[in-house]
C-alpha atoms as one frame of an Amber mdcrd trajectory, in Angstrom:
protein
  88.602 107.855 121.386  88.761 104.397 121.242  90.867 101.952 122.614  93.436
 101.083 119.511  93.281 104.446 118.518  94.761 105.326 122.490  96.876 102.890
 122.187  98.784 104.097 119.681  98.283 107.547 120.793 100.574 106.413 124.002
 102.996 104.294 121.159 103.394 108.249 119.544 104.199 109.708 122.558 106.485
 107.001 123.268 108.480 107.735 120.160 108.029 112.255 119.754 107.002 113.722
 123.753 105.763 116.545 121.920 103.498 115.261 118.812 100.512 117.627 117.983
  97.412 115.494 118.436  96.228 118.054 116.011  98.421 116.899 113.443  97.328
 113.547 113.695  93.754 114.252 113.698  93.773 116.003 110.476  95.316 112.515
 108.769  92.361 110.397 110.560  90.305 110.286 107.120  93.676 109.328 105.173
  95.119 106.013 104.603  98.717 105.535 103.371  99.087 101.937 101.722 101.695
  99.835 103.586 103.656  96.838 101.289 107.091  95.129 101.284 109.884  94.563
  98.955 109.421  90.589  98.226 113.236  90.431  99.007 112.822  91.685 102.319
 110.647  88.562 103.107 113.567  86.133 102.022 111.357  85.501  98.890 112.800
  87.585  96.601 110.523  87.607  93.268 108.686  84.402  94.474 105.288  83.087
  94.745 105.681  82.590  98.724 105.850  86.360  99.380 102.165  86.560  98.642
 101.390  84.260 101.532 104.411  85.815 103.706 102.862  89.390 103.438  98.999
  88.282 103.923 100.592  86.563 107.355 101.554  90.012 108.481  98.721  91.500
 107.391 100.010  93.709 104.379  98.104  95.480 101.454 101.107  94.630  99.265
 104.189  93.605  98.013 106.825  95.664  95.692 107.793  92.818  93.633 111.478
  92.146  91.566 111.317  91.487  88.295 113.902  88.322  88.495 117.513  87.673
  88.647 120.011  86.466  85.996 119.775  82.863  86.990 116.349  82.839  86.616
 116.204  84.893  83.661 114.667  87.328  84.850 111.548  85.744  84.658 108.708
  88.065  85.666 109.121  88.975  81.986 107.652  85.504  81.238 103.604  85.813
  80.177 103.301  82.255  82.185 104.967  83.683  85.121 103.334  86.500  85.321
  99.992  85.128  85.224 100.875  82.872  88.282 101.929  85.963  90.068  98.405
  87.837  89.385  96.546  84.678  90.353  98.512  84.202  93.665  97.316  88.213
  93.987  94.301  87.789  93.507  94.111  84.480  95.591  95.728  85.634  98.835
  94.343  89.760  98.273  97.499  90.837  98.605  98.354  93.574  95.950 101.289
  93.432  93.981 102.102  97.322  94.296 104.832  98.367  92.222 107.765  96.697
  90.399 111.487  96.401  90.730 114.674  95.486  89.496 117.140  95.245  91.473
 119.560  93.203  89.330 120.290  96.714  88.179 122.622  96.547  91.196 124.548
  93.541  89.674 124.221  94.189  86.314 124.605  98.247  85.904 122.386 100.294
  83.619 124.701 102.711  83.211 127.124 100.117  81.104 125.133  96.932  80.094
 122.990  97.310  77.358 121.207  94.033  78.717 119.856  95.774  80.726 117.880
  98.270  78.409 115.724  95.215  77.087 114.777  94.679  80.750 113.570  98.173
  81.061 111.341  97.774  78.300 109.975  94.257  79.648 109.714  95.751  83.430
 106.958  98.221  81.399 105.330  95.885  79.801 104.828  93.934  82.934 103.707
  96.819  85.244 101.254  97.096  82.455  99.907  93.559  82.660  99.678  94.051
  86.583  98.168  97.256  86.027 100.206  98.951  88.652 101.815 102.353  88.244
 105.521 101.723  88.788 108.928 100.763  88.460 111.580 101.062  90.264 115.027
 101.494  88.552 117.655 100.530  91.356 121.203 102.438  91.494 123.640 100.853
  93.552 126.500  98.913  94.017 127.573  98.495  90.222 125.248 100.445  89.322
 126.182 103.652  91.664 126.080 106.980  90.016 127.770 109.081  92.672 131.350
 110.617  91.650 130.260 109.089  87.868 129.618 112.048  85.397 129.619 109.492
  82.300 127.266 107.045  83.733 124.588 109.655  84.483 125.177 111.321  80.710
 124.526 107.462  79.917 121.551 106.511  82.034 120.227 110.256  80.752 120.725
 108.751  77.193 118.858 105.764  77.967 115.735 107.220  79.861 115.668 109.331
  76.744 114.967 106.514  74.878 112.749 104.459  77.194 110.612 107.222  78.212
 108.289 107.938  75.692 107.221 104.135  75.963 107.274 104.417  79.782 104.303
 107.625  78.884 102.388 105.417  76.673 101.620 102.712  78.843 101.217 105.443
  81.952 103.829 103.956  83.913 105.937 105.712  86.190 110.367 104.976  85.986
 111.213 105.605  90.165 115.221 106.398  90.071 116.378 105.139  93.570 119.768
 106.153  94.398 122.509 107.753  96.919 122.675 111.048  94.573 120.958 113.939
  96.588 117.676 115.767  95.829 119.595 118.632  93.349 121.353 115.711  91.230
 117.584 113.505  90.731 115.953 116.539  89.731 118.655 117.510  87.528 118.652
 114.052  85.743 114.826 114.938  85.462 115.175 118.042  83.798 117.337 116.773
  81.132 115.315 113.721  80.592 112.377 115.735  80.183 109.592 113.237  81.140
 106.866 113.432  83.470 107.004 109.982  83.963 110.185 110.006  85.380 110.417
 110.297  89.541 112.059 109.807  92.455 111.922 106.756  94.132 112.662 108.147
  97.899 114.676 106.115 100.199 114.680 107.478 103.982 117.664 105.514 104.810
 119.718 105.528 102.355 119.340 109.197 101.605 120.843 110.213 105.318 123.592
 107.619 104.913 124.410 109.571 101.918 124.582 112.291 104.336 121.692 113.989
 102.614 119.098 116.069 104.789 116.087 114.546 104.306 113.764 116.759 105.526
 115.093 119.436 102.963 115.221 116.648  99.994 111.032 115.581 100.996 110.876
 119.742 100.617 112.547 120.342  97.752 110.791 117.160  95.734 107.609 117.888
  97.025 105.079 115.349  96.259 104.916 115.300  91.996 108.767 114.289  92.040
 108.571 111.780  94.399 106.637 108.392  93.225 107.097 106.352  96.026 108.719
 105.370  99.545 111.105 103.358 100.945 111.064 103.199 104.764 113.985 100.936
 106.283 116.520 100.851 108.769 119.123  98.080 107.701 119.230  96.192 110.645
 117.194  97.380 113.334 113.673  97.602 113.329 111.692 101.307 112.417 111.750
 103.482 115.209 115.045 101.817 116.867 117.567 103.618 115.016 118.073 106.983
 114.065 115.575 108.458 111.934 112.565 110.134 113.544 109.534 108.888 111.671
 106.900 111.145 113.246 108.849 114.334 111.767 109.021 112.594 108.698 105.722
 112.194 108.871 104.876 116.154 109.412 107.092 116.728 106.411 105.224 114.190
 104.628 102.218 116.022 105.183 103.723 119.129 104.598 104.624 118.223 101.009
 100.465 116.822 100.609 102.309 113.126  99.845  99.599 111.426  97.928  97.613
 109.075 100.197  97.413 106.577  97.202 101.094 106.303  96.495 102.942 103.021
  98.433 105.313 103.128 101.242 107.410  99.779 101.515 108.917  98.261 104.297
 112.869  97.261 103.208 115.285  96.055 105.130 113.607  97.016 108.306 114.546
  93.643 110.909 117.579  93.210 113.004 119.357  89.641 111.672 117.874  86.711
 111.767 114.608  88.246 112.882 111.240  86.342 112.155 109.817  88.245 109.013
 106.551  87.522 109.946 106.784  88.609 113.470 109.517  91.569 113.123 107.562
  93.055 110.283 103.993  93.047 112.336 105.977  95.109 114.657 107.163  97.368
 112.163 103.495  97.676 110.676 101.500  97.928 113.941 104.570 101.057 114.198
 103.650 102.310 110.759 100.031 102.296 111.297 100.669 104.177 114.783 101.907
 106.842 112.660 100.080 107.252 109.615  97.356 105.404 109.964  95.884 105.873
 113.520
C-alpha cells in the first residue's frame, strides 16, 4: 500500500469505523470524474471558472447556460467558442450543461423558456458533452403542482425527440421523490430523459436516498450532485461512504460526472474549501 493510498485509508476510517477495505479494493481500477457547478465557484457561466477549477485541480466544470441579463448567452456561437478554447486551454472539461434560470424563469409557465431548451441542445452538441440539466426549483418547483408537471410532460414531449437526435441526455433535477421522476419518465416516453440526482436536496425533501439510488438504479440516473449547503462534504449529515456502497450497488457508471455544489461553509475560499472537499471525494471513490 502506498503512502496516499494509507492516507486516505485512515481519512475513511475517520469518517465510517467499519468500512470494508474489500469494498474499496474492488473500486481501485475505477475512476469517477469529479467537476463543479461554475456557480459554485462565484463564476457563474464565466470564463474565470476554467482557471478557478484547474486551481483546485478538477477534471471539470458543469457549466450554466446564462442568465436573463446576459441573454443567456452560452447560446451565442461566439461565446461558445471562447468557452471551448478556454477548455481546451486550461484542460479543464466542460462536463455537462445547465440552466438554472429555470429557477427564475419557470418551465412549467414561460414559454421563453422552451426556446432555451432547444438552444441548451444545440450547445451540448457543439461541446460534445452528453447533458443537460433542466433545474426545478424555486419558481419553477413542481411539488404540490399537478398542472405544472402535466405541462413540463407536454413540453418534454415536444423537445425530446430533438434531445434523441443529437444524443443528448435532459437531467430533471428536482425535490419530487424517486416514484414522481420516474413517473414523469414513463409518460414522456424517452430514453433520453433522466434523473439528475441531488444527494442533498433529495433528504431535505425528506426523501430516503438510499431507497431513491435503488429504485433509479443506474440507467435513470444521468448524473450527480454532491453538496451540503453550507458546510463542507463529510461535516454535515449525509454519510458519503454508504452512499458510496449504494452507488456501487446500483453499478453507477464510472464515466458519468459527479459535481461538487454548494459544498463550502460562507465565505469560504473556493479554491481552498473545494481542495478539501476533492482530496474527501477522492478518499472515497477514488483511492
Amino acid at each position: 500500500m502506498v503512502r496516499r493510498q494509507f492516507i486516505q485509508y485512515l481519512t475513511l476510517l475517520g469518517a465510517s469505523p467499519c468500512f470494508d477495505f474489500g469494498y474499496l479494493a474492488s473500486l481501485k481500477h475505477k475512476k469517477y470524474r469529479i467537476g463543479v457547478c461554475d456557480w459554485s465557484l462565484g463564476q457563474n457561466s464565466k470564463l474565470a471558472a476554467f482557471d478557478v477549477a484547474k486551481s483546485i485541480g478538477l477534471d471539470g466544470i458543469q457549466v450554466n447556460l446564462g442568465t436573463r441579463q446576459d441573454g443567456m448567452h452560452l447560446r451565442n456561437k461566439n461565446t461558445q467558442i471562447q468557452f471551448r478554447d478556454k477548455a481546451k486551454e486550461t484542460g479543464i472539461a466542460i462536463s455537462s450543461m445547465a440552466i438554472g434560470e429555470l429557477n427564475n424563469v419557470p418551465y412549467k409557465s414561460d414559454n421563453q423558456t422552451d426556446a432555451w431548451v432547444f438552444d441548451a441542445i444545440d450547445a451540448a452538441t457543439f461541446f460534445n458533452v452528453e447533458v443537460v440539466l433542466l433545474a426545478f426549483f424555486s419558481k419553477n418547483d413542481l411539488r404540490n403542482d399537478a398542472k405544472g408537471v402535466d405541462t413540463v410532460i407536454q413540453k418534454l414531449k415536444q423537445v425530446m425527440p430533438y434531445a434523441e437526435k443529437n444524443k443528448i441526455t435532459l437531467g430533471i433535477e428536482s425535490y419530487l421523490t424517486a416514484e414522481e421522476h420516474l413517473d414523469i419518465m414513463e409518460k414522456v416516453g424517452s430514453n433520453n430523459l433522466k434523473v439528475y440526482y441531488d444527494f442533498r436536496n433529495a433528504q431535505d425533501a425528506g426523501n430516503d436516498i438510499y431507497h431513491e439510488i435503488k429504485l433509479l438504479g443506474n440507467k435513470n440516473i444521468c448524473e450527480l450532485h454532491l453538496k451540503e449547503n453550507g458546510a463542507f462534504l463529510g461535516k454535515a449529515d449525509i454519510d458519503w461512504v454508504k452512499v458510496s456502497y449504494a452507488l456501487n450497488d446500483i453499478n453507477f457508471q464510472h464515466t458519468k460526472w459527479m459535481h461538487i455544489e454548494g459544498a463550502l461553509p460562507p465565505k469560504y475560499d473556493f479554491i481552498h474549501g473545494h481542495q478539501q472537499n476533492l482530496t474527501f471525494l477522492n478518499s472515497i471513490f477514488n483511492a
